[in-house]
FIDO-230826 format. One record per residue (C-alpha): x, y, z. Coordinates in steps of 0.001 Angstrom, whole numbers, padded with zeros to 6 digits, always signed. Each point is the difference from the previous one (the first is absolute). Example, Ala and Ser with C-alpha at 12.3 -4.5 7.8 and 13.67 -1.06 7.14 Angstrom:
2
+012300-004500+007800+001370+003440-000660
***
This chain:
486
-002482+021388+012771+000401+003617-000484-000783+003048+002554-002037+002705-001988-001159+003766+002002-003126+001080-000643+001311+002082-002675+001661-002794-002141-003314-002339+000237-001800+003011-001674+002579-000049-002940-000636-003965-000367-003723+001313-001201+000734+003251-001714-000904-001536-002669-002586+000961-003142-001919-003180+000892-000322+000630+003681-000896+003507-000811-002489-000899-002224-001708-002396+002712+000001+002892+002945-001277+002234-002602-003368-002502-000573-000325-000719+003776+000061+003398+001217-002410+001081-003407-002228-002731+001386+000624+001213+004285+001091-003713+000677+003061-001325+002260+002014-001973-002542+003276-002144+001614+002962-001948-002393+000313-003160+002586+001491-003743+000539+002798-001129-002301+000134+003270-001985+000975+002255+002910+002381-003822+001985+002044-000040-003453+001053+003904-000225+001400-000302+003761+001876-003527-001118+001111+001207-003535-002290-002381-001544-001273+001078-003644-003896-000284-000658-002605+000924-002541-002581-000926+002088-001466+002249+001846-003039-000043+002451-002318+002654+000735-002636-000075+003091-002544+002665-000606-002250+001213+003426-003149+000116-002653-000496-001577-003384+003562-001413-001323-002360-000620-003403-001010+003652-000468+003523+000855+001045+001443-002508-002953-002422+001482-002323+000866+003468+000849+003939-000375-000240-000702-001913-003249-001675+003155-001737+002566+001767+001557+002979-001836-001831-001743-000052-003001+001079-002088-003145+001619-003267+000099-001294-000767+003544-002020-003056+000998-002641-000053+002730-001317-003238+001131-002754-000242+002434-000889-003072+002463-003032+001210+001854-000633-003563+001590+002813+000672+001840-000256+003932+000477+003665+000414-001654+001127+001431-003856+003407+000139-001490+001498+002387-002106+003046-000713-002851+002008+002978-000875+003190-000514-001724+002204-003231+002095-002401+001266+002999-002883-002199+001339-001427+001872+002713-002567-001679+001869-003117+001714+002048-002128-000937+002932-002013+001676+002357+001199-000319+003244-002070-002821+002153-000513-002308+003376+000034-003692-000673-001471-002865+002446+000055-003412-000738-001611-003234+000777+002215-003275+001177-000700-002170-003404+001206+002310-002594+002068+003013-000842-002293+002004-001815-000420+002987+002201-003333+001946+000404+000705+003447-001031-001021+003416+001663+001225+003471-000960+002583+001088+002235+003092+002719+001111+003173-000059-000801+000585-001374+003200-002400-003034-000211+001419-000755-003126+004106-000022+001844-001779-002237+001927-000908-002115-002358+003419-000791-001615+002092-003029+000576+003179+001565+001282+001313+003081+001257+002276+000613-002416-002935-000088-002906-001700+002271+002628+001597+003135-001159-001928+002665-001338+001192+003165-002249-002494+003169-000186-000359+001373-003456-001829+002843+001459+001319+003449-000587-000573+001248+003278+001778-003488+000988+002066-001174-002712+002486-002233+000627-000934-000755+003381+001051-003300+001197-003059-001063+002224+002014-003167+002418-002663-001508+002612+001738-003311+000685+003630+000649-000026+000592-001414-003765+002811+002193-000236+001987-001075+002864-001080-003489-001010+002114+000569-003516+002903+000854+002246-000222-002900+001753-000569-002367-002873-003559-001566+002009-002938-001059-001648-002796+000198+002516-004005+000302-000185-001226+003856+000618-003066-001240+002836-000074-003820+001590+001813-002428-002523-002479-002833+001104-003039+002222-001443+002395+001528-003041+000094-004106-000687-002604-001415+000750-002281+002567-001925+002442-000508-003427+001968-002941+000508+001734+000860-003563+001849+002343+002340+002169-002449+001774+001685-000693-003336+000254+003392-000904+001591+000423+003580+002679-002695-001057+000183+001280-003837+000838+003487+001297+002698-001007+002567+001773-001947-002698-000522+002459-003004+001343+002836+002594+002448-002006+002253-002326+000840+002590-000573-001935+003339-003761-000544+001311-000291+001585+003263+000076-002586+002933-003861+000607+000678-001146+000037-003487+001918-003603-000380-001580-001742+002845-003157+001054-001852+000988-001589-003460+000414-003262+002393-003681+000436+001729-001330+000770-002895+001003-002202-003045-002372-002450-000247-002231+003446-001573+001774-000674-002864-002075-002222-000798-002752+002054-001902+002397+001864-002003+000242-001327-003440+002509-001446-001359+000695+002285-003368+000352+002597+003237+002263-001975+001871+002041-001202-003174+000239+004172-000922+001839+000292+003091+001948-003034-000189+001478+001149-003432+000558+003450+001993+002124-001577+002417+002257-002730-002686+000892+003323-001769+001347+002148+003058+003511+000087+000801+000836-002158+002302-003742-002412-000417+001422-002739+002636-000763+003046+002643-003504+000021-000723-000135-004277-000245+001650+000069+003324-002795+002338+001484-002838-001986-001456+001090-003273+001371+000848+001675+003578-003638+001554+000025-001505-003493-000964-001918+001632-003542+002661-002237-002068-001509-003340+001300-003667+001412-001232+001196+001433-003255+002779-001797-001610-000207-003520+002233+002574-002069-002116+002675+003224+001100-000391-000120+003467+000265-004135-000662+003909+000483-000792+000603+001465+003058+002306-001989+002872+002644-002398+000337-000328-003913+000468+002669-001580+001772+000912-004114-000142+003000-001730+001285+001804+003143+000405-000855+000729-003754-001826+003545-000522-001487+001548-003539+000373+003944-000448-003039+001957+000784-002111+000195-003683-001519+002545+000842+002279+002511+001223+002300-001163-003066-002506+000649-002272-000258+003579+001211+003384+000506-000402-000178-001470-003392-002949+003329-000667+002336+002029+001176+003175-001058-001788-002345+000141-003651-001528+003458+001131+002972+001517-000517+000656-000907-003307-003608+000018-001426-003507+002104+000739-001526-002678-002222-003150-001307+002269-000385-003044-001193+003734-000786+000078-000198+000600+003222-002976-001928+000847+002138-003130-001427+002448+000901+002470-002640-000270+002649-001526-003111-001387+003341-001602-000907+000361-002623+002596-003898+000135+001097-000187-004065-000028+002694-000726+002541-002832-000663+002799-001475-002484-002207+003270-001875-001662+001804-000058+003474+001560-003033+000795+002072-001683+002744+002557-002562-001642+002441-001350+002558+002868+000050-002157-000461+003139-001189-002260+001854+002089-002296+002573-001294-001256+000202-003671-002325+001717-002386+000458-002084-002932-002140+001499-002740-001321+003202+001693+000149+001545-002911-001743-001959-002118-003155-000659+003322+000521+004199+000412-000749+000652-003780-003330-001634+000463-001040+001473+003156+000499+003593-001736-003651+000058-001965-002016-000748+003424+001836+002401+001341-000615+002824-002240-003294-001454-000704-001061+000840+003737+001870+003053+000182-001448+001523-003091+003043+000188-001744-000037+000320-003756-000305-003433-001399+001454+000820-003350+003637+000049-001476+001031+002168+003272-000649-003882+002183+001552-002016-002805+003200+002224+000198+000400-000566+003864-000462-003836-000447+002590-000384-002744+002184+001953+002078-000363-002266+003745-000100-003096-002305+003004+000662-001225+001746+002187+002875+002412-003123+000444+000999-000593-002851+002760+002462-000173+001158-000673+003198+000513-003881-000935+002387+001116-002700+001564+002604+001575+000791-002911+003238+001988-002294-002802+001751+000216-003145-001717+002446-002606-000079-001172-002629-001455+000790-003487-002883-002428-000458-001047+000881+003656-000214+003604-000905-002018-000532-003280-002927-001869+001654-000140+002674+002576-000160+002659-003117-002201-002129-001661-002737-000432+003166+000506+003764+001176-000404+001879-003346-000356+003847+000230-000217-000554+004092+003986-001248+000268+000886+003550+001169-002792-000275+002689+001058-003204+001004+003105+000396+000521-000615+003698+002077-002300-003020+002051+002533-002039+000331+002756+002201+001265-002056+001577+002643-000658-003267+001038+003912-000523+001017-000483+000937+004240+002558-002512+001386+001845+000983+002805+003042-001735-001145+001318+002888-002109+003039-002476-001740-003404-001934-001560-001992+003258-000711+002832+001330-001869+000670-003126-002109-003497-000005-000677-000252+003286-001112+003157-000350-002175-001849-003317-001218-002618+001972-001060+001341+002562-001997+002067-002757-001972-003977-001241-000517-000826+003359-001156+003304+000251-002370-000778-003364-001653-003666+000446-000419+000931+004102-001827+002480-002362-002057-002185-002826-000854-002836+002603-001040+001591+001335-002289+001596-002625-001549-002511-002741+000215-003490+001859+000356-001386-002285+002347-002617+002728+001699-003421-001036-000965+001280-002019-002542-002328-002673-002191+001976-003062-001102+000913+001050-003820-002084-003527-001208-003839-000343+001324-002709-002929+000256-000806+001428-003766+002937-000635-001622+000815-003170+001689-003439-001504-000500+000794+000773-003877+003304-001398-000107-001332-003060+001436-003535-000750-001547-001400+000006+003821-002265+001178+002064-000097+001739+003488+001625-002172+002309+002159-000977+002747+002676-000455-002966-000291+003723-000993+000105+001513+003743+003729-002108+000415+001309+001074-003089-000769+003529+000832+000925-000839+003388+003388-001170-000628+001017+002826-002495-000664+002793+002944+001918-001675+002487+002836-000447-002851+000118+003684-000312-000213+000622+003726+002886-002844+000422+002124+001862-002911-000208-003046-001737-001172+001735-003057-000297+003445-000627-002842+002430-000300-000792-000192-003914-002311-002139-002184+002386-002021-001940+001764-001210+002909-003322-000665+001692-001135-002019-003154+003074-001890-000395-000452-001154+004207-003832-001079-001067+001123-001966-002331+002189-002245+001739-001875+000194+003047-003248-001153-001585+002277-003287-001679+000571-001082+003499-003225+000170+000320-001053-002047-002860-001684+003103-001889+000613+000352-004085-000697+002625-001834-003226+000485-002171-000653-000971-003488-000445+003418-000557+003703+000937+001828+001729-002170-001647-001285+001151-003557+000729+003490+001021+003763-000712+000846-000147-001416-003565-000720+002886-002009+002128+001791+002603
***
């Protein structure tokens, strides 16, 4: 955070835009205010095109005015259901309201709405720091108008509720995630008070839908450090009501002396570990849903102790539930994060024993376009304490990566089709579909895979040939009177 004097805060707005607006309020004799994140991201260095104005009047005929006043190339949009309008100019979306009182009832956030002060509308925001308030004024521009201490908030890095937290909750439960989204975004903390109120209070979550909740959720996987925010919404007991089979992974089972890590807090670390190499969201969502069976494949086998055989494989089917009930897109976006937790083990297999080529190939093969993904996956997934095995891992690993670049580009194996199809061999044979036709083609993929053969037709052909006399096949009538005239 930055300190700014009175006289630096007015630079931040001597600006044509924010000259523009105090022009229209004052031509108009209304109190107009920049507030909330606008004002918070100036004092933390923060940039932002979005920018909020709270009008004590009409924020509509405000909108309208300043919109006239621009002139060409400026867009005015108007929501009068909801007393608010929104002006484009240039990369600026500036968005009007008319400064209000809310009150709510207990079964739904939807607030009844009364025209208000500037000070009933501070008193309507979530936190102090999106309290702040900037006069546009001329008699009072640049003002910073402070009721709840926002500012020395910022200095302390606390996120906490401007009047009671348990009525800042319970009237918009939404907030409690924003409370948790904030701290993590920022590397915040949530004041002591305000926490103890995300733990009264979280069972209000549940009439908050879930496109809401998922918004913030994908807020939180693409902050910094996301296992802060995780950490905070399993502590505050929301992460049990929102994301069930997450909270599942936490704890440690011990038998005959015999303990598994804690899945949960290794899967955290795993988020972590890929955030810092990718801001892709739904890469990162893999990384959170990459070991999301365990609770249901754990096993106690006395002469091994615990297992997880095929978590994978039971975690690539649990994803569509879970991103049916979360709202989550159910399009290529899911499909992606399946491929990549059923196959998050495959690289670690190879890279645990010899690698060799054929191994490598099939991975290529299965992975496609998504290797690169998968393998960022795989090496975040490396959070042994034994740093002798996490480094011959990692070395593993980028032998893996080395063989596959290698293999690419002298096999290309990505997305490959076997160079003979069901066509062709259903021609050469005088048959049908069959079970015949689906070996034939089976055997020639896995003979490129093996390096038994390499990537080209001819080779290919010759293979089907002697493949399909093992198998008792002959060539067609027709075949054999085309290698004739050949």
């Amino acid at each position: 955070m930055i300190e700014l004097t009175d006289y630096e805060l007015k630079q931040y707005f001597d600006k044509d835009i924010f000259k523009k607006i105090s022009q229209a309020a004052d031509s108009l004799g209304l109190e107009c205010y920049v507030v909330g994140g606008y004002v918070r991201d100036i004092f933390l260095q923060r940039p932002s095109n979005d920018i909020d104005v709270v009008v004590v009047g009409s924020g509509i005929t405000m909108a309208q005015t300043l919109g006239k006043m621009l002139g060409k190339g400026t867009h005015v949009s108007v929501f009068r259901n909801f007393g608010t309008a929104q002006v484009k100019y240039r990369d600026l979306e500036i968005e009007f309201v008319g400064a209000r009182k809310e009150s709510y009832s207990h079964d739904s956030r939807k607030p009844v709405v009364e025209d208000g002060t500037l000070e009933d509308d501070q008193n309507r925001r979530d936190f102090t720091i999106n309290a702040l308030a900037v006069c546009l004024n001329k008699d009072r521009f640049g003002e910073l108008v402070d009721p709840f201490g926002g500012m020395e908030d910022m200095k302390e890095r606390n996120i906490r509720t401007p009047l009671d937290p348990d009525v800042t909750f319970s009237d918009d439960p939404l907030r409690m995630m924003r409370c948790i989204r904030f701290a993590t975004q920022l590397n915040f903390y949530v004041d002591d008070n305000t926490f103890e109120s995300l733990c009264r209070n979280c069972e209000r979550i549940s009439i908050i839908s879930k496109e809401r909740i998922a918004d913030e959720l994908n807020k939180i996987i693409l902050s910094p450090i996301p296992s802060k925010g995780f950490i905070d919404l399993e502590r505050s007991g929301l992460l049990r009501l929102i994301f069930p089979e997450l909270a599942a992974l936490q704890g440690v089972e011990t038998r005959n002396g015999k303990g598994h890590k804690d899945n949960f807090y290794h899967t955290l670390q795993v988020l972590d570990n890929i955030s810092r190499n990718t801001n892709d969201l739904w890469l990162r969502w893999a990384a959170l849903l990459h070991d999301i069976a365990k609770p249901a494949t754990k096993r106690w086998e006395p002469k091994v102790g615990w297992t997880f055989h095929n978590h994978n494989f039971v975690g690539e089917k649990m994803i569509p539930s879970i991103f049916r009930r979360m709202k989550l897109p159910l399009n290529e976006k899911m499909k992606y994060v399946q491929k990549l937790v059923g196959l998050h083990m495959r690289p670690i297999v190879i890279a645990d024993d010899v690698v060799t080529d054929s191994a490598v190939r099939r991975l290529l093969f299965e992975a496609g376009d998504d290797i690169d993904d998968l393998m960022t996956l795989c090496e975040a997934d490396i959070t042994s304490k034994n740093m002798e095995r996490k480094r011959r891992f990692l070395e593993n690993f980028q032998l893996v990566r080395r063989k596959l670049k290698d293999l690419e580009e002298r096999d290309r194996i990505r997305n490959f089709q076997p160079p003979i199809d069901g066509k062709e061999i259903m021609e050469t044979f005088g048959i049908g579909p069959s079970a015949q036709v689906g070996l034939l083609k089976s055997r020639i993929k896995d003979a490129i895979l093996d390096g038994v053969i390499p990537n080209e037709h001819e080779a290919a052909r010759i293979f089907m040939m002697q493949q399909a006399t093992d198998m008792g096949l002959h060539p067609s009538k027709k075949e054999n009177a085309k290698a004739d005239i050949d």
